[in-house]
C-alpha positions in Angstrom: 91.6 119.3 68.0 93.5 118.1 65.0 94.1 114.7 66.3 90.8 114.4 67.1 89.6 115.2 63.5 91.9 112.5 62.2 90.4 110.2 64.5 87.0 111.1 63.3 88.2 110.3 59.4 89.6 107.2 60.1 86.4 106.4 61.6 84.3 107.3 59.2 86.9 105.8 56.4 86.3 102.2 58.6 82.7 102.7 58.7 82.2 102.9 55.0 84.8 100.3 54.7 82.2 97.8 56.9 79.0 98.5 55.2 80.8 98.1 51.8 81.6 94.5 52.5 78.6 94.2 54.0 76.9 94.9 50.8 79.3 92.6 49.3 78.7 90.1 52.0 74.6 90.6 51.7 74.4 90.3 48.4 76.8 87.8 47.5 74.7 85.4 49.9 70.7 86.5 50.0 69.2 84.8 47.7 67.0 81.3 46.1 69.5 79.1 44.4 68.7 76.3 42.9 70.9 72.6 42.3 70.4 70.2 39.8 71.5 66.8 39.8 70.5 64.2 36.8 71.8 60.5 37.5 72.2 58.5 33.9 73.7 55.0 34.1 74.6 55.2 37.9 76.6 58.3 37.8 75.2 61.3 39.4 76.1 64.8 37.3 75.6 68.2 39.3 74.9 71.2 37.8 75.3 73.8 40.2 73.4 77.6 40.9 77.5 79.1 39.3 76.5 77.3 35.8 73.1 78.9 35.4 75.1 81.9 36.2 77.7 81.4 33.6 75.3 80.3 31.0 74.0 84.0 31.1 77.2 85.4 30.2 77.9 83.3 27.5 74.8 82.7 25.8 74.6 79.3 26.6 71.5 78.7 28.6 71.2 75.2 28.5 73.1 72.1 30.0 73.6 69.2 27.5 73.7 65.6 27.9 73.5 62.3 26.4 71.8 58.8 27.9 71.3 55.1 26.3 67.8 54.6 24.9 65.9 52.7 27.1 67.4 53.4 30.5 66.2 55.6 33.5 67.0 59.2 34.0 66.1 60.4 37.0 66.4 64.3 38.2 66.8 65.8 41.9 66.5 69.8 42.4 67.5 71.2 45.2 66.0 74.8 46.4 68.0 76.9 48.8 66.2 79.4 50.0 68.8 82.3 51.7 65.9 84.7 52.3 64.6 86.1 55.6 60.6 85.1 54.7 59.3 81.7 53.0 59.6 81.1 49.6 56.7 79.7 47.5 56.2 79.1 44.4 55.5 76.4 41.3 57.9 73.9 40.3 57.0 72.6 36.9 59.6 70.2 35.0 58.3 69.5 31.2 59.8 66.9 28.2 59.9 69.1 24.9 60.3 67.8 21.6 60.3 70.3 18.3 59.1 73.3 20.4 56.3 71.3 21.8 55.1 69.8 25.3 54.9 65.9 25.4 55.3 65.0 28.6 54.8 67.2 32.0 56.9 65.2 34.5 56.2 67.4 37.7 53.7 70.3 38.9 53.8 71.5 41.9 53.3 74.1 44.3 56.3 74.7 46.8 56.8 76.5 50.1 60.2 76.7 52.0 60.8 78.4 55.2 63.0 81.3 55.7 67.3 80.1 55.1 65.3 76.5 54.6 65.8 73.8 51.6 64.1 71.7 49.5 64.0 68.7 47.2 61.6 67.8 44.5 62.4 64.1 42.5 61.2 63.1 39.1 62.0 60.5 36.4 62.2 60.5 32.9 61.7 56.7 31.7 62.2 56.1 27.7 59.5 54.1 27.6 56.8 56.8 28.3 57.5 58.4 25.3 58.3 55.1 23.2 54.3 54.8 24.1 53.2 58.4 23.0 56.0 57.6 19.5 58.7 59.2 19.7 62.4 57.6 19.7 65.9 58.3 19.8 66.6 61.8 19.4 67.3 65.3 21.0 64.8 66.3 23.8 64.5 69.2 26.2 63.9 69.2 29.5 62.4 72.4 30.8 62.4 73.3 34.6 60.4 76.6 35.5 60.5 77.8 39.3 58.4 80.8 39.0 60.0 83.3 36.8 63.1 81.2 36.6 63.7 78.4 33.7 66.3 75.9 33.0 66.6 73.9 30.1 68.6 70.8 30.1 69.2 69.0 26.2 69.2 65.3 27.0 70.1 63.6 23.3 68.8 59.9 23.3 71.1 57.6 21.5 71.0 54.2 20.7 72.2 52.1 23.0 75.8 50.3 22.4 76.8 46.9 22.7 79.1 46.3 25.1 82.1 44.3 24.4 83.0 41.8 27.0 84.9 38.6 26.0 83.7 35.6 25.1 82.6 33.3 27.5 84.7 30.0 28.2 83.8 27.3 29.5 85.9 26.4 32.4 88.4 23.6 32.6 87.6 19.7 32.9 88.4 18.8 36.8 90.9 16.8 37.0 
């Protein structure tokens, strides 16, 4: 009998064992995460579902960048839906200057099947707000997925010169 009540407490000791790393496992995973990734001069930047997570911790809920005046930023999100039922919701990415909307640069209304992903695309171009008057300076881009909101500071600078030698003419032949 006592060998068999041992048995039973190791049992139940391995049972709870299981369903707390399940727990772990369940909630560590289940989920809608979200991936950002701005390209500026040819050089994609990723800012991953961890960094939104961080920037709750530290009060920083923002990611901060610079580009040239004049080029092309362009902006990929990535929604990963870990959930057993679909997923819909609006996706609406916004240019804010002085705590006002200038620019909406996406709306729309997204669906994505259960442990399913999606992309949405968009572009910033300098020119469409060179049109509407503004110039260099500090912007934010807001991206709201339902009750969710990024904000990404994108600081507009002057473009540089780039300093490349001067041209020579090559040698006579001969």
């Amino acid at each position: 009998m006592a060998i068999r009540g041992r048995n039973l407490y190791l049992y139940l000791a391995l049972a709870c064992f299981v369903g707390i790393l399940a727990i772990f496992l369940v909630d560590a995973y289940l989920g809608v995460y979200d991936t950002l990734y701005i390209t500026v001069q040819e050089r994609e930047r990723e800012v991953d579902p961890d960094y939104w997570q961080r920037s709750q911790v530290d009060e920083r809920a923002y990611y901060s960048m610079g580009a040239e005046w004049g080029e092309l930023v362009s902006f990929r999100y990535e929604i990963d839906s870990h959930r057993f039922s679909t997923y819909s919701t609006n996706v609406e990415a916004s240019v804010w200057k002085s705590g006002e909307k200038i620019i909406e640069l996406l709306n729309e209304d997204i669906s994505i099947a259960a442990f399913d992903k999606l992309t949405v695309d968009w572009v910033l171009r300098a020119e469409e707000l060179e049109e509407m008057g503004y110039g260099v300076g500090e912007y934010t881009i807001e991206i709201r997925r339902g009750e969710v909101e990024r904000k990404i500071v994108l600081n507009y600078r002057y473009p540089t010169e780039p300093v490349y030698p001067e041209k020579i003419p090559p040698p006579p032949p001969g």
